[in-house]
C-alpha positions as CSV (number, residue, x, y, z in Angstrom):
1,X,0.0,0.0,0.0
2,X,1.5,3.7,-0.7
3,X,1.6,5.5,1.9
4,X,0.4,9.6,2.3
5,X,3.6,11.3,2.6
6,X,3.7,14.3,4.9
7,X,3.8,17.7,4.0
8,X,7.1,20.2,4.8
9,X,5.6,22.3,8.3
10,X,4.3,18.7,9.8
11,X,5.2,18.7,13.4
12,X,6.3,15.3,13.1
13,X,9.2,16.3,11.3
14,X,10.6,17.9,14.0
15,X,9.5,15.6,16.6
16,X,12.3,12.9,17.8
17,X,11.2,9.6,17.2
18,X,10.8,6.8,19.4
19,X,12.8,3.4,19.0
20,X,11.0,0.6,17.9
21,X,11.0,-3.2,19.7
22,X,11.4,-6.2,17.8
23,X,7.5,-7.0,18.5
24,X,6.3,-3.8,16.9
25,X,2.7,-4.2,15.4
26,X,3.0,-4.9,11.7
27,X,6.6,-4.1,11.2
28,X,6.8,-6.0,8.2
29,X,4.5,-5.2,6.3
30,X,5.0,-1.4,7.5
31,X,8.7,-2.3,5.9
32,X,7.1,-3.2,2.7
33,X,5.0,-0.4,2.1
34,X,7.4,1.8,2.9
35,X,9.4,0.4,0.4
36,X,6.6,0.8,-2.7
37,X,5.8,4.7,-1.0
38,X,9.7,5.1,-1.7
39,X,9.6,3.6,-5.4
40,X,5.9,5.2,-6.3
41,X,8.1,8.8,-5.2
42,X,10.7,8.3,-7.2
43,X,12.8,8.2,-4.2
44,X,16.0,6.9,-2.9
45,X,15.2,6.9,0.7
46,X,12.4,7.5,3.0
47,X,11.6,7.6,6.8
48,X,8.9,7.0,9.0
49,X,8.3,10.4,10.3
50,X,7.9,11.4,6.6
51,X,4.8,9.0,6.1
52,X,3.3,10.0,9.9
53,X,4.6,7.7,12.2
54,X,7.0,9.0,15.3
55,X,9.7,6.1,14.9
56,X,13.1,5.4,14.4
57,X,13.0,3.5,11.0
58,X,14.0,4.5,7.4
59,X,14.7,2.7,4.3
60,X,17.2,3.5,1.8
61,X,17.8,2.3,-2.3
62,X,21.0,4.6,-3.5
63,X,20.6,2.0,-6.8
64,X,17.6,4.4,-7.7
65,X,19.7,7.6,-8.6
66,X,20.7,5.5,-11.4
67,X,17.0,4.9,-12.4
68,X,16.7,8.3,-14.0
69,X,19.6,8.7,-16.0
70,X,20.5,7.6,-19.7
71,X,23.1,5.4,-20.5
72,X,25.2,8.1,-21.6
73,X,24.9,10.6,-18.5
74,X,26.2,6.9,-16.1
75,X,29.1,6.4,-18.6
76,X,30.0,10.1,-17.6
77,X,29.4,10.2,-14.3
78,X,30.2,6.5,-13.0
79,X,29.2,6.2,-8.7
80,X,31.4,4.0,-7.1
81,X,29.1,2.1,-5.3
82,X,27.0,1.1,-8.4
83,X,25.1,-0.5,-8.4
84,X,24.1,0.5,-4.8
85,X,22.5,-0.1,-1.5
86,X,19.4,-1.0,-0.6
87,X,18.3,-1.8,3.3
88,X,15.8,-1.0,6.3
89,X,17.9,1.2,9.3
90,X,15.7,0.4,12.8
91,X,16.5,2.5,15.3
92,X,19.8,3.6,13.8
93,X,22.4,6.0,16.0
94,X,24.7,8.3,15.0
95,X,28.1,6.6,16.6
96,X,30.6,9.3,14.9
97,X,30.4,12.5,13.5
98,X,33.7,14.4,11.4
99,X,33.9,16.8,8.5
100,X,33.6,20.5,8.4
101,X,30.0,22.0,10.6
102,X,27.3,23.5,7.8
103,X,26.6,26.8,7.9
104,X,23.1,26.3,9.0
105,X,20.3,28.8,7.3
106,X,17.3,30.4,9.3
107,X,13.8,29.6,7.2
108,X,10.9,31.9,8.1
């Protein structure tokens, strides 16, 4: 089933999410539609917040950036984890963080 994605200005967004147990209602089948939201969006990850639920669960396909390019645009521009990633993060942490901070931007 695809799932109603959220809107930019939900509060969810900005809520912090909850873990998840391993007994979670429907997990799996929340895991599958999350994956057919993802591919009906033309998207190369979503997370659980974005379809309304406060949780800490995203999935992720990098294989999709290649899905709308031509043949000749990939030859150019080769990734070099082609053909990609695909997998289901539950209740993933952050365990290291390096690289220069962002400059971070005030929306009103």
């Amino acid at each position: 089933m695809i799932l109603p994605i959220v809107a930019y200005g939900n509060p969810i967004l900005r809520k912090k999410a909850k873990n998840i147990a391993e007994d979670y209602p429907g997990l799996e089948k929340f895991i599958e539609d999350m994956w057919e939201t993802m591919y009906a969006s033309n998207g190369v990850g979503l997370a659980a917040p974005q379809v309304n639920r406060d949780i800490r669960l995203f999935v992720m396909d990098s294989s999709q950036i290649f899905t709308n390019m031509d043949e000749k645009e990939r030859k150019e521009d080769p990734y070099p984890d082609d053909p990609g990633i695909k997998q289901v993060f539950i209740n993933p942490q952050i365990l290291e963080e390096s690289g220069e901070d962002w400059a971070i931007m005030k929306v009103a």
